[in-house]
Residue, then its C-alpha position, 0 to 999 in steps of 0.5 A: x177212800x185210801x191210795x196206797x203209797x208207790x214202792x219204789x225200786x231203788x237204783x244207786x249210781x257209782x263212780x269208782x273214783x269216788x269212796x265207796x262209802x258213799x253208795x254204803x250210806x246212801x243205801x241206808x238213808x235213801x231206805x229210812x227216808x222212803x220208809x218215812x214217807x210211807x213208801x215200800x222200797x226194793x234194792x239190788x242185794x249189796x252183794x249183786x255189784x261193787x258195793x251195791x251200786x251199778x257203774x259199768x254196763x254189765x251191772x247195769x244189766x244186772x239191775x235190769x234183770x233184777x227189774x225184770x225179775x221184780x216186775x209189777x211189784x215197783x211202780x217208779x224207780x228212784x235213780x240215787x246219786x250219792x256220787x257222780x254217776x256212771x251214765x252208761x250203767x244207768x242207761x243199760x239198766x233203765x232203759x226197759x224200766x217201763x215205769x216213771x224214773x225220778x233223779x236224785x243227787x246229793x248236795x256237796x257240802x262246803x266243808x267236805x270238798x277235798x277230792x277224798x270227800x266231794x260227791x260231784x252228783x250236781x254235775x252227774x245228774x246233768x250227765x245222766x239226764x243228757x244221756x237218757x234223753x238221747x236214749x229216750x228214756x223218759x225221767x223226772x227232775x225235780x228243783x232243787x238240783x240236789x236234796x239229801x234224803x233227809x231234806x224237805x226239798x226231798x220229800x216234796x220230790x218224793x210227793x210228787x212222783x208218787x203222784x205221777x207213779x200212781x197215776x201212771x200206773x192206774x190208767x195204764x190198765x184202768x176199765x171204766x164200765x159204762x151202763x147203759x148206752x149213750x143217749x141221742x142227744x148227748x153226742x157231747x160225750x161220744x168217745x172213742x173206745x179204740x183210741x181208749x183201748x191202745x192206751x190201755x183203758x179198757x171199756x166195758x158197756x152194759x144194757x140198762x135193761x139187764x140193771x132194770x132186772x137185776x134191781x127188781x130181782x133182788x129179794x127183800x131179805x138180802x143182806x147186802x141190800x140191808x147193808x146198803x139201805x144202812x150205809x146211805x141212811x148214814x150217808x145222806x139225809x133221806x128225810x122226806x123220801x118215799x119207802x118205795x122210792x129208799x128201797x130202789x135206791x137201796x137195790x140200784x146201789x147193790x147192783x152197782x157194787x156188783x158191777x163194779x166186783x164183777x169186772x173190777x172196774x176202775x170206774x163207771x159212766x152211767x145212763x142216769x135220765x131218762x129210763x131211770x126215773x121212769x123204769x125204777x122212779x128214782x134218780x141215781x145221784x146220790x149213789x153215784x156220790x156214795x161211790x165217788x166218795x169210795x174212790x170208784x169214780x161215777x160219771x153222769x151221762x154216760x160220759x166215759x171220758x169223764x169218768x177216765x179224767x176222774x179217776x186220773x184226778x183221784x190219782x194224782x191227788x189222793x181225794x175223790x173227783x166229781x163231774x160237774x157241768x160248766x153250768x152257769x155265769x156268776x153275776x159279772x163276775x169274769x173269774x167266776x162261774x158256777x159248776x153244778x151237777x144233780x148230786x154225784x159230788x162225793x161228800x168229801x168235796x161237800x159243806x156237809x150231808x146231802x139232802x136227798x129229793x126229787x129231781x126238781x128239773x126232769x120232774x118236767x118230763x117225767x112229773x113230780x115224784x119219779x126222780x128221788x136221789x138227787x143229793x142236794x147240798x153245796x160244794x166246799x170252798x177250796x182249791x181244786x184241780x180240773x181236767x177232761x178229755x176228748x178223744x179225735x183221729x185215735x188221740x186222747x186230749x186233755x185240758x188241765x188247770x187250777x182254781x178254788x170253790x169260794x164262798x160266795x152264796x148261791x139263791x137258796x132254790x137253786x136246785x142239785x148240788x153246786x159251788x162258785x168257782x174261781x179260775x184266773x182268766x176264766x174268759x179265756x180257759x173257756x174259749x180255749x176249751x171250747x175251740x178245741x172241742x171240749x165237752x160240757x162236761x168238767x171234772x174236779x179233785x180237791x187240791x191244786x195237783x195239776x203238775x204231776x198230772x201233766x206229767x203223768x199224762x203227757x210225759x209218761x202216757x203220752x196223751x196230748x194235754x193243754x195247760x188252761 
């Protein structure tokens, strides 16, 4: 899967009794620096305002309408300071930026500070940030106070707003497509889609009946569905599978992908039990992985709040997510506790290729032989981010921290895919969720990116979010 790198629209702020130098070079090396990084970038001609930067509140109307103008081209804009700044400008032309808005200000340097030299950004900065907190415009600041362009201090700023950008801009207009209904008895994952839809996350439902057609409907000789059959044979390791049993994985996958075209979904909770195994045989585990590892996040149990977390976590860090269940203890181990699920762990998240089975545990209900597609394997070690989210009283609430998969073993007949996870006062991360109403449910990214998620989510989208 590949995320493209956030364009940055990028704003210089200008003090006039400062060189206008300053603003001439700032211009040339915030560019290179961005392009560096992989990053578009978009600038106010040089010529638009004195010396390409914006001081007075009539050039900061300019770049606003230059925003306006390029709207839905940026996702973030940096603010510049290669001088002290002129707040007011800023104010008039951030204000309706509708996107996230990092800070930047140059150092000074000790043998540059006659008054012909010295930038001041160090305390222009803190000027703007006053400003726009009484204007209400939301800002990122990030340590240190002031970075060059060219300085590693700056390329981690950079590294996290984009994070934050991406993940701002992709939930903000995200569909998640649930298939099939929610199942009596998992009220666990009831969510409510008006909350949803005055955020902007749009959900769309599809009946299970209208899949069960298209997959027997689908003709033999299709080429997409020669395509598919090629793509999982690579994918996961089938030996031991039933023909019948490849075959209507095979087609389910087709008609997944064109769910996924025809309403451009962002992501997908699915009905994975019991109609599944008992209309087509088979269990949808390993499809669901398939698409996770694509960067199109596939929930278990129809669960849309999942679903949502997971394609926020995919954001922020760039990997795929998984939805897992807290599942188990581990021994005595207080920290520790094994999170599992049948088989949608994307294989980036994996030691290795899955083995595709049966579903050893609703074989119970159904009988053996009615549930191939679990993909079984083990999480890698490593650290990982997790979250969820409830929906109550029209508010979106997410919990949010960090841990690490370890290596600790697992009994060789334990059954789907799982890891032991690591978490610092795992006892009290549990309670925490678990008062406030949380779900059984836990998604996960690889990589510990849980603080430009929380800005994301709580700064910028205005969600209720609890650090765990």
């Amino acid at each position: 899967m590949k995320h493209d790198k956030t364009t940055f629209a990028l704003f210089f702020g200008n003090r006039g009794l400062f060189p206008a130098s300053l603003i001439a070079s700032a211009r040339d090396e915030m560019t290179r620096a961005l392009d560096t990084q992989g990053h578009t970038t978009l600038l106010l001609d040089a010529g638009a305002t004195r010396h390409g930067g914006v001081e007075t509140v009539a050039e900061g109307r300019r770049y606003a309408r230059f925003l306006e103008e390029h709207r839905g081209r940026f996702g973030g804009v940096i603010v510049c300071l290669p001088n002290f700044g002129d707040e007011n400008g800023a104010v008039a032309a951030l204000q309706d930026a509708g996107v996230p808005v990092l800070i930047q200000a140059y150092p000074d340097e000790l043998d540059k500070m006659a008054p012909a030299l010295r930038r001041d950004a160090f305390c222009g900065k803190f000027s703007i940030m006053d400003v726009f907190c009484q204007h209400g415009i939301r800002f990122t600041a990030l340590p240190p106070h002031v970075a060059s362009p060219a300085s590693p201090g700056f390329a981690a700023q950079v590294d996290h707003f984009d994070r934050v950008c991406r993940t701002v801009r992709g939930v903000r207009r995200m569909t998640v497509v649930a298939v099939g209904a929610r199942t009596t008895a998992f009220k666990t994952v009831r969510i409510d889609e008006l909350a949803l839809a005055q955020h902007g996350i749009n959900v769309e439902t599809l009946d299970l009946s209208g899949v069960f057609a298209r997959v027997r409907k689908l003709a033999s000789g299709d080429a997409a569905l020669k395509a598919k059959a090629a793509l999982l044979e690579k994918y996961a390791s089938f030996h031991g599978v039933p023909a019948a049993a490849f075959d209507k994985l095979a087609r389910l996958g087709v008609v997944l992908d064109q769910i996924v075209e025809e309403f451009g979904a962002s992501a997908m909770a699915v009905r994975c039990w019991l109609e599944m195994q008992q209309e087509l045989g088979i269990s949808p585990c390993v499809l669901m992985s398939e698409l996770n590892e694509r960067g199109v996040p596939a929930a278990c149990e129809v669960d849309v709040g999942s679903a949502l977390t997971m394609y926020a976590l995919q954001l922020a860090s760039g990997a795929p997510a998984a939805c897992l269940d807290w599942n188990n203890n581990y021994g005595d181990a207080l920290d520790k506790c094994i999170l599992f699920h049948c088989g949608p762990v994307p294989q980036a998240m994996m030691r290795g290729k899955g083995r595709v089975t049966d579903h050893d545990i609703l074989a119970n209900a159904t009988g053996p032989g009615c549930g191939y597609g679990c993909n079984t394997g083990r999480i890698a070690p490593g650290p990982f981010t997790f979250s969820n989210v409830l929906t109550s009283g029209g508010t979106l609430s997410f919990y949010l921290g960090q841990g690490a998969f370890t290596d600790d073993p697992l009994p060789a007949d334990y059954f789907g895919c799982a890891g032991v996870a690591e978490i610092n006062g795992l006892q009290t991360v549990l309670q925490k969720i678990g008062y406030l109403g949380h779900r059984h449910h836990v998604t996960a990214t690889p990589g510990h990116v849980a603080a430009p998620l929380e800005e994301a989510l709580r700064k910028y989208l205005g969600f209720e979010l609890t650090l765990v």
